[in-house]
N, C-alpha and C positions, 0 to 999 in steps of 0.2 A: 504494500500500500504506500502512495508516497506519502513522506512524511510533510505534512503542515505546520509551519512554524507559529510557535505559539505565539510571538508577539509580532505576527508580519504588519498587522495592523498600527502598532504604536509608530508615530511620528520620528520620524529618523532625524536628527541632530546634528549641529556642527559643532568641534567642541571650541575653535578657535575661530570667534567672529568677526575678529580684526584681518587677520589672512584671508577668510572667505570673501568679505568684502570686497578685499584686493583681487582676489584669481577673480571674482564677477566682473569687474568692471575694466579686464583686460590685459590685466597684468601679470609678471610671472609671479607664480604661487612659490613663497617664499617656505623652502623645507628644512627638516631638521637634519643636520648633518650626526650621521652616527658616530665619527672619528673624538667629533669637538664634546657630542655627548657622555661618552666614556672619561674622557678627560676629566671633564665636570663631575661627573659621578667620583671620581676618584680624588678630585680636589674636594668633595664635601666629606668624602670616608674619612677623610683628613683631619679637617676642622669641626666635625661632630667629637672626636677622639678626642681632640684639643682640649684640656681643662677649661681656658678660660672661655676661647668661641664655641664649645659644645652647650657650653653654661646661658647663655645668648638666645634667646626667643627667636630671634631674626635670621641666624644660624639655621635653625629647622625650619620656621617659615620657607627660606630660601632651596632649602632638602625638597621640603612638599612639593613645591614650583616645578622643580627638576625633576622630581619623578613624576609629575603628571606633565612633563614633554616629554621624558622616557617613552612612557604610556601612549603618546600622541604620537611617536614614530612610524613613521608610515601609512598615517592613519590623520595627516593634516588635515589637509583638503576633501576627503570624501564622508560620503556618510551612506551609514547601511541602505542599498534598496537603488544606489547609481547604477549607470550601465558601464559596460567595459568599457563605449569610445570616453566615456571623460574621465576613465584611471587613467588611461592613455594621454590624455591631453596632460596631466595632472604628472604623472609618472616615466611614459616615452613607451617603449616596445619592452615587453616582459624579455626576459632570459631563455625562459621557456613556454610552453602552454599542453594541457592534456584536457580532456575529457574523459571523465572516472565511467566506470559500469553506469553508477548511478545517473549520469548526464550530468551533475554534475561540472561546469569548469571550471578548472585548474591555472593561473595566469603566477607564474614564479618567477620573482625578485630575487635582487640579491641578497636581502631579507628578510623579505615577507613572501608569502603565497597568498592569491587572494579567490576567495571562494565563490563564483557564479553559478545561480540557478535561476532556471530561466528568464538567462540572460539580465540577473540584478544580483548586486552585489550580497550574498548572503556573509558571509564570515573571512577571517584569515587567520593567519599563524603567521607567527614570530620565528624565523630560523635561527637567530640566531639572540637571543634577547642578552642586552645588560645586566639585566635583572629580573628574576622569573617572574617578582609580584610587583611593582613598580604602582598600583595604585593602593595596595597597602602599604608599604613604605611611604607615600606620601600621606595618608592619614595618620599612620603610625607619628609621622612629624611632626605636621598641626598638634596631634593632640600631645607631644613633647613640646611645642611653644605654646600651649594653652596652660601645660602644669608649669613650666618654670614662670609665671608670674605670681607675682602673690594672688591671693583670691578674691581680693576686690577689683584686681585688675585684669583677672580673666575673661569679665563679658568684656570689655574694650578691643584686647587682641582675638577675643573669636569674631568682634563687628569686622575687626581689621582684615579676615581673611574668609571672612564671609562669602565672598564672591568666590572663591577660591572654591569652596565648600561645595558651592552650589555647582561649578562646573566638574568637580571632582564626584559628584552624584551621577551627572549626566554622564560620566566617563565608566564609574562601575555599572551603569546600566546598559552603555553600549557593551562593555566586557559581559557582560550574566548573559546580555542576545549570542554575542558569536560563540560563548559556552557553549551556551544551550544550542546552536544550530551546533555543532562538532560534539553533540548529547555527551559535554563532561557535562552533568547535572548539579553535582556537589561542587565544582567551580563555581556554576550560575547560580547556585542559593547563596555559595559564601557571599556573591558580587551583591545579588537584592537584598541579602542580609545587613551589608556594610550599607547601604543605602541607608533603611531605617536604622542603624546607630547613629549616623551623620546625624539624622532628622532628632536626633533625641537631644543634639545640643541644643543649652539654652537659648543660643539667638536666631533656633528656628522657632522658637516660640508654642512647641508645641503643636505644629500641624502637622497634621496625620497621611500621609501617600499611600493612600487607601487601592492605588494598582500596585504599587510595590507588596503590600501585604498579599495582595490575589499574586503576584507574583510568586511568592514566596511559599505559600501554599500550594500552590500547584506543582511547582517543579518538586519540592519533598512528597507530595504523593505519588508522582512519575519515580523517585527516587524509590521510593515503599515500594509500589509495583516491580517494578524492575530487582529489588532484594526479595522479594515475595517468591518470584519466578527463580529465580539464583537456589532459593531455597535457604537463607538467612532471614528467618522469622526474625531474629532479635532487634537486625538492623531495621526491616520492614515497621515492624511497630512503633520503634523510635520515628522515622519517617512519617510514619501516620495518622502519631500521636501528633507528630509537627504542625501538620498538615491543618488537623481536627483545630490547634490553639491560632494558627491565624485566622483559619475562619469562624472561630471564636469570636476573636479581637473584631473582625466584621461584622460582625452580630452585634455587637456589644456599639460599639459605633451607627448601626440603623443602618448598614451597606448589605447588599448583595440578599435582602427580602429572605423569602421561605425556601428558596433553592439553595442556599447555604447551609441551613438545615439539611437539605435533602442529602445536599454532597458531603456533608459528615456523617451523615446515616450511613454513605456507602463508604467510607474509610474505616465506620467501625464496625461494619459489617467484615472488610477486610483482611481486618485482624482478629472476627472471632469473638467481639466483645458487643452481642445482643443486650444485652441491658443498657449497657452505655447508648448505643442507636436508638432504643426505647428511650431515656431516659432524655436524650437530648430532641425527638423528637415532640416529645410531650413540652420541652420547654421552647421549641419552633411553636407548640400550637398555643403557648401562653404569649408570642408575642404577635403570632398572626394567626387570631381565633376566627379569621374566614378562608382561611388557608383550604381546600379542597386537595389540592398535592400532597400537602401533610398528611392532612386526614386520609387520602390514598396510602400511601407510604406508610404511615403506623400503623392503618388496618391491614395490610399486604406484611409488614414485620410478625403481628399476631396469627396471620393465616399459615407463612411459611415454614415458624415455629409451631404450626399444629398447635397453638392457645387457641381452641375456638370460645374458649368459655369466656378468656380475658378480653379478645376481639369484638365479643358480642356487648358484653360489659361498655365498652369502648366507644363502638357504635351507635348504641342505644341511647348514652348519655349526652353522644352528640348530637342523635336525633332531636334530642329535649331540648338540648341549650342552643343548637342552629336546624331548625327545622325545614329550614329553605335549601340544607347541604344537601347535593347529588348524590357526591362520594358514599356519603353516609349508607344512603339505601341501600347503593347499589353493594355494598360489602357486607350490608347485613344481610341480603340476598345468597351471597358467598358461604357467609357465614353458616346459616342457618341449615344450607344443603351440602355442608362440607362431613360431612356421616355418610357410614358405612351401607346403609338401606335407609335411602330418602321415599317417604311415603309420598301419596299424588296432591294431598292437601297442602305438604309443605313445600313441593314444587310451585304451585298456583300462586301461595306464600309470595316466594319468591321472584317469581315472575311480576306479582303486581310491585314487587320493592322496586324491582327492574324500570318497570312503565313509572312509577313513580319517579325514581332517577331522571329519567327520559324527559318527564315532563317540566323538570325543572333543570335538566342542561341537555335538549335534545340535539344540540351537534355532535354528542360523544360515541364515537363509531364503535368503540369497545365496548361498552353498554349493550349497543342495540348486536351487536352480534353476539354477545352474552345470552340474550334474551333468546337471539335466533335459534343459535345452539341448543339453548336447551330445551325448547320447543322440539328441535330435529331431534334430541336423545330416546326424551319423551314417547315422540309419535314412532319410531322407530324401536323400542321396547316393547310397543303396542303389538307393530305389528311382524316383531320375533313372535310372540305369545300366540298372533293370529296362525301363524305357522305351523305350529302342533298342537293349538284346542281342536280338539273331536267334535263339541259341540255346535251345531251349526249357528245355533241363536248367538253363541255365547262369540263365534268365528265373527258375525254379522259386527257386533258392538265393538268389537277389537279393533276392527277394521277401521266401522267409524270416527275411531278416538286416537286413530294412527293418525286416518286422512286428516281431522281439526289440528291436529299439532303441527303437521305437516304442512297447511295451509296457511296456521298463522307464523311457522317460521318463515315461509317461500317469504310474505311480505316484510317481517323483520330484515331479515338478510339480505331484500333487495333494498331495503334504506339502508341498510350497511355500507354497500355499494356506492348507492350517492354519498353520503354525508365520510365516506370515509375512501375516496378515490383517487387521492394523494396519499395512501396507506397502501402499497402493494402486497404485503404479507395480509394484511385486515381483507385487502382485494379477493387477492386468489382464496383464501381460505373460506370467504363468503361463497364465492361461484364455484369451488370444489362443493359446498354441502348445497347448494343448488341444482346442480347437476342434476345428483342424486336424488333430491328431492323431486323432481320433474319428471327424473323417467320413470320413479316410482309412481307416481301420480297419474302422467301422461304418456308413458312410452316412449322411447328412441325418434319417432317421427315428427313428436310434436315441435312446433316452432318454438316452442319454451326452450324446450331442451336444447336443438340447434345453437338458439340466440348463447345460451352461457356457454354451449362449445365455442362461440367465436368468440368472446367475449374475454375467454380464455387463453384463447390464441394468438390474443393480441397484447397481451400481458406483456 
C-alpha cells in the first residue's frame, strides 16, 4: 500500500527568511559553507571548555545560533513539498541521481541526498553531518544561557532569544516530518516532543500547540503498533500508554471532541486493558452526553466482551436519560437477541428497536441492513422447518411466515442499497441476500432477480 504521509498537509516552512527573500527576488541564494562551519563548531568546543567564556550566557547563546545553521545545512533555501527544478536552481546538478523500487527519487550531494516523491520534495539525509543532533545541542545551549543568569534575570535573556526559540521549533518540526517520512519514528517523537518543552518556557506564556500534541500521539501509537507486531508487549504499552496521555491532554483542553475518546478506546483495546477502554469511554460520554459514536462504541465494548447483562444495563439507562438516541435502540436490539435460542417475540422485540433507530437516524445503512438480515434469518428458518413438516396445514403456515419475513426484508435491504451506496461491503452484502431472497420468492426468470445479478456485476 503506499505509504501516506502523515503530515503532507501541514504548511511547509522557510527557516531563514532573510535568504529567502533574497533567492525571491533574484539573487544568488547565499549558503552555508561546510568547511567554515566545522571550524566554528570547533572554535565554540573551545570556548564553552573555557572557564571564564563557558561561564558567559552569550557564549551558548552564540552555540544555539551555530547549531541551528549546522541544522540548516543544506537545507537553506528549500522547504518540504519543492520540486527538483528549484533544488537545482538553488543547488546546481546532483552528483548522482537513482530511483529506489519504491519510485521513490534519489538526487545525491556531496552531503546531503534528497528525497522525491512524486516529484516533491519529501525528506533527506545528512552524509556526512558535524554533529549527529545539532538541534539538541542548540536547545541544550539556550537552556545553558537561561540557567547561568540569576533568576530574576532569566525571563529577560529567554525574551532575548525568543525568536531564536521560535524558529528552533519550526526546525524540530521540519526534523520529526523527514523522520517520520525515513519511518525512524522514535527520532520524530523525540523532535515533536522537544517542540512542547520549548512551549513550556515561561515567555511562551503558556500556549498550548494543540497539532504538536496530535503529533505526538500519533506517531507513539504507530511506534506501539509496530512493537506490538515485533512482539515486544513491554515497549508497545509504554507506546500506548503514551499515546492514550496526549490524547488525554486533548481532552482535557476541549480539542479533538468524542473521536478522541474513540481513539483511546482503541489503544486500550490494544494493549489488552478492557476496563481502562470502559472506563474512559464512560468518561467520553460525561463530557459528550449526545455523543451516538460513544454510545456505539461502549455498547459494541459490552457486546464483544459477551457482558450482555452490563450492555443492557447501559442501554436502557440511556434510553431514559436520551430518548431521542438511535444508537441506543439499535444495540438494545443486539443486545436483547444476542442468546443462544432467541424466541419469535423477542425477535419482533427487536426488530421494532430497529424501526425505532431508523426513525430517528434513518440514513444509517447499518441499521437498516440489520433489520434486513434478520428478517432474511427469520423467514429462512421458517422455511428450513417448511422442509420437513409432514403436516400439510402446518407446511401451508410455515411457508406463509417465510414468504412475510422475506418480503419485509426484500424492502429493508433494498433501502440499504440507497441510503448506503457509497458502502460497497454494506452494497454487495445487501444484493448477495437479495438474490436469494428473489429466486426464493420468484425464481431464476424473474426480473427481480436479473436486476441484483446486474447490479452485482457492476460492483
Amino acid at each position: 500500500m503506499k505509504r501516506i504521509l502523515l503530515f503532507a498537509a501541514a504548511v511547509a516552512f522557510v527557516i531563514s527568511s532573510a535568504n529567502c527573500q533574497e533567492f525571491n527576488s533574484g539573487y544568488a541564494p547565499v549558503l552555508l559553507n561546510y568547511e567554515t562551519l566545522q571550524k566554528k563548531v570547533e572554535k565554540s568546543d573551545e570556548r564553552i571548555a573555557h572557564e571564564r567564556r563557558g561561564a558567559k550566557p552569550k557564549t551558548w547563546i552564540r552555540r544555539g545560533e551555530l547549531f541551528q545553521d549546522l541544522d540548516n545545512f543544506g537545507l537553506e533555501q528549500i522547504q518540504l513539498g519543492i520540486n527538483y527544478t528549484t533544488l537545482k536552481l538553488i543547488y546546481q546538478e546532483p552528483v548522482s541521481s537513482e530511483v529506489r523500487d519504491d519510485n521513490v527519487e534519489v538526487y545525491t550531494y556531496e552531503h546531503m541526498k534528497y528525497f522525491f516523491e512524486n516529484g516533491l520534495l519529501r525528506g533527506w539525509k545528512k552524509l556526512d553531518p558535524i554533529h549527529e543532533q545539532p538541534l539538541f545541542e542548540a536547545l541544550r545551549s539556550y537552556n545553558k544561557a537561561i540557567e547561568l543568569n540569576d533568576e530574576e534575570d532569566r525571563m529577560k535573556e529567554m525574551m532575548g532569544i525568543k525568536d531564536d526559540l521560535i524558529v528552533l521549533k519550526s526546525q524540530f518540526r521540519r526534523a520529526g516530518q523527514n523522520h517520520y517520512f525515513h519511518r525512524e519514528l522514535e527520532n520524530a517523537l523525540e523532535d515533536f516532543e522537544a517542540i512542547l518543552k520549548i512551549g513550556e518556557m515561561a515567555v511562551f506564556e503558556g500556549a498550548i500547540d494543540t497539532l504538536m500534541i496530535t503529533y505526538c500521539g500519533v506517531v507513539a501509537r504507530e511506534i506501539g503498533r509496530s512493537s506490538l507486531e515485533a512482539g515486544n508487549d513491554a515497549k508497545a504499552e509504554k507506546m500506548y500508554r503514551k499515546a492514550i496521555d496526549y490524547y488525554d491532554q486533548l481532552t482535557d483542553l476541549g480539542y479533538g471532541g468524542s473521536t478522541s475518546y474513540v481513539q483511546m478506546t482503541r489503544d486500550y483495546y490494544a494493549i489488552g486493558d478492557t476496563l481502562g477502554a470502559i472506563n474512559n469511554l464512560m468518561e467520553g460520554l460525561k463530557q459528550y452526553p449526545d455523543s451516538s459514536l460513544l454510545v456505539t462504541v461502549t455498547a459494541q465494548a459490552y457486546y464483544l466482551m459477551d457482558e450482555n447483562e452490563k450492555g443492557l444495563e447501559f442501554v436502557n439507562q440511556r434510553i431514559e436519560e436520551k430518548p431521542d438516541c438511535p444508537a441506543a435502540y439499535y444495540w438494545k436490539g443486539l443486545f436483547i437477541t444476542n442468546v443462544e435460542d432467541v424466541e419469535e417475540d423477542v425477535i419482533k422485540e427487536a426488530l421494532d428497536l430497529y424501526d425505532k433507530s431508523l426513525e430517528l437516524d434513518p440514513a444509517n445503512g447499518n441499521v437498516w441492513y440489520q433489520t434486513g438480515y434478520v428478517n432474511y434469518a427469520v423467514g429462512a428458518n421458517f422455511f428450513e422447518q417448511e422442509s420437513y413438516e409432514e403436516d400439510d396445514s402446518l407446511r401451508k403456515e410455515l411457508n406463509k411466515k417465510g414468504v412475510q419475513y422475506y418480503e419485509t426484508a426484500s424492502k429493508k435491504l433494498e433501502k440499504t442499497t440507497e441510503v448506503a451506496e457509497d458502502d460497497p461491503i454494506l452494497l454487495k452484502e445487501s444484493l448477495d441476500l437479495l438474490k436469494r431472497i428473489y429466486y426464493k420468492l420468484y425464481g431464476g426468470e424473474d426480473e427481480r432477480y436479473h436486476d441484483v445479478n446486474r447490479r452485482l456485476n457492476n460492483l
